[in-house]
Steps between C-alpha positions, in 0.01 A plus 500: 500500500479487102833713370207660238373726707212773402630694778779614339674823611672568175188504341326726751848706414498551145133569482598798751242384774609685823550222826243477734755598830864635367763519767827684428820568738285426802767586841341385810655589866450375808528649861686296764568751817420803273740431249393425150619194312433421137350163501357510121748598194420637195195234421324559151232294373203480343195315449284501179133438469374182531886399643544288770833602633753353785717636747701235699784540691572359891326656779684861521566504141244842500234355268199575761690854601461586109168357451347699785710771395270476183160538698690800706428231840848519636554437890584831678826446506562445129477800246588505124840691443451506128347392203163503324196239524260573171146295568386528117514886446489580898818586673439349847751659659332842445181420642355656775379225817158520387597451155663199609171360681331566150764294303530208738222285419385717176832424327690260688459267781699294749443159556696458814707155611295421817149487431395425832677810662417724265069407502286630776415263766196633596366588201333276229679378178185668250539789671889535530507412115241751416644765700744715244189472267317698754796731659550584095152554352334652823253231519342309788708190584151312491431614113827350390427136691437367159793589379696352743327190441612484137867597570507189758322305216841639276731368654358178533359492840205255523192606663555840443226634654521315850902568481430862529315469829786315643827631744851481362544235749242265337742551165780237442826658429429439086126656535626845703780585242218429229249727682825763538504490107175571467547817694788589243277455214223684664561819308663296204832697545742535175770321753503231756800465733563166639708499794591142568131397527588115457796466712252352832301307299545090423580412138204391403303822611744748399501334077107588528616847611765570242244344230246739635761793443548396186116447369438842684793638227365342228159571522558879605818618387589614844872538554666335802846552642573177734757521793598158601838311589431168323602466073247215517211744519658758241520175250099429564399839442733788385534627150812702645762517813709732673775376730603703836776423734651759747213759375558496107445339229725270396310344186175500321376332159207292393429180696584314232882638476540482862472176528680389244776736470562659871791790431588578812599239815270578734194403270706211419505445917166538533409260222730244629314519840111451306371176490465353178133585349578306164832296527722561268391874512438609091344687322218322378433439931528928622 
């Protein structure tokens, strides 16, 4: 990653742009044998337009707690104790369930970790894909075929339109977390949030997916807030990165910074443990 970076927050700052998804003093609990537990601590963060933003931490750290937080898709027995989630000029927390239903998809979107669990078996790909179109716009899933097609076409899936008339199972692993992209960008949603969509994926496959993230950014604008547990990732495609252990944030700055001047020890831990993308690590290589 090029320390000149277009994406620059400060810029987005001082030209008083508001952030895409704005997180402040977020408080999760948890309820183990019906007593609550805060699990998430004061988290604030934001993401800008066109940002591509990281959360790592270890597993537990709260990053997918606070990102589902964000889309108000908690597990039953997690509820927000505090705070404020701002989706452009929306407060989320405010909205009614059906509300909710309107701005998932609309104005932000999950792409989950496990493609494969999260597609319908029995259902084909063109169809799946096309689906929030049609739940969205009250059209026949039939009328919106076509633009299933060209979704699989965008995120580089060959033979579009014979793909769509294929089963999840026909996918490889790379192909089904493309087509669950697609259905993100169906609705071309101001945010994407990327939970950890790479982590079962080889190497090779999983560089064409963050590249596709990336193009997708660049040739839309669209925001994306990316949960993951490897730095290597965050240093091939984040502008910025927020650091959780234990449920808060422990450090945040541009890419850049972080990996050449980590502040606190943990960061400093977790860079240790990365394998070497450029050796020495400099600059001129994030």
């Amino acid at each position: 990653m090029s320390v000149e970076n277009h994406h620059d927050r400060r810029v987005h700052e001082e030209e008083g742009k508001r952030p895409t998804l704005e997180v402040r003093d977020l408080n999760i609990e948890f309820s183990r044998r019906r007593v609550w537990t805060s699990v998430v601590h004061d988290v604030s963060l934001k993401v800008m337009p066109g940002e591509i933003v990281g959360v790592i931490g270890e597993s537990g750290s709260g990053k997918t707690l606070s990102a589902l937080a964000a889309l108000r898709l908690l597990p039953k027995q997690a509820r927000v104790a505090k705070g404020s989630v701002m989706l452009g000029d929306v407060d989320v927390l405010a909205q009614s369930d059906k509300a909710m239903r309107d701005l998932r998809g609309n104005r932000m979107a999950l792409i989950p970790q496990d493609a494969m669990q999260s597609l319908n078996p029995t259902m084909r790909v063109g169809l799946q894909v096309a689906e929030p179109i049609s739940l969205h716009r009250g059209t026949p899933l039939k009328s919106v075929a076509a633009a299933a097609v060209k979704l699989l076409e965008t995120v580089g899936i060959t033979l579009p339109e014979l793909r769509a008339r294929a089963f999840p199972h026909q996918f490889s692993g790379g192909m089904q977390q493309r087509a669950m992209i697609a259905m993100g960008l169906a609705l071309a949603p101001d945010l994407l949030i990327a939970d950890e969509p790479t982590t079962a994926l080889d190497v090779t496959v999983q560089a064409q997916v963050l590249k596709l993230l990336r193009d997708i950014r660049d040739a839309s604008g669209t925001s994306i807030l990316f949960i993951t547990h490897d730095l290597g990732v965050v240093a091939e495609l984040c502008d910025w990165v927020y650091v959780m252990r234990h449920g808060r944030i422990v450090e945040q700055g541009s890419v850049a910074r972080i990996f050449t001047d980590p502040r606190q020890d943990y960061t400093q831990m977790l860079l240790a443990a990365t394998p070497s993308l450029h050796s020495p690590l400099t600059k001129e290589a994030i």
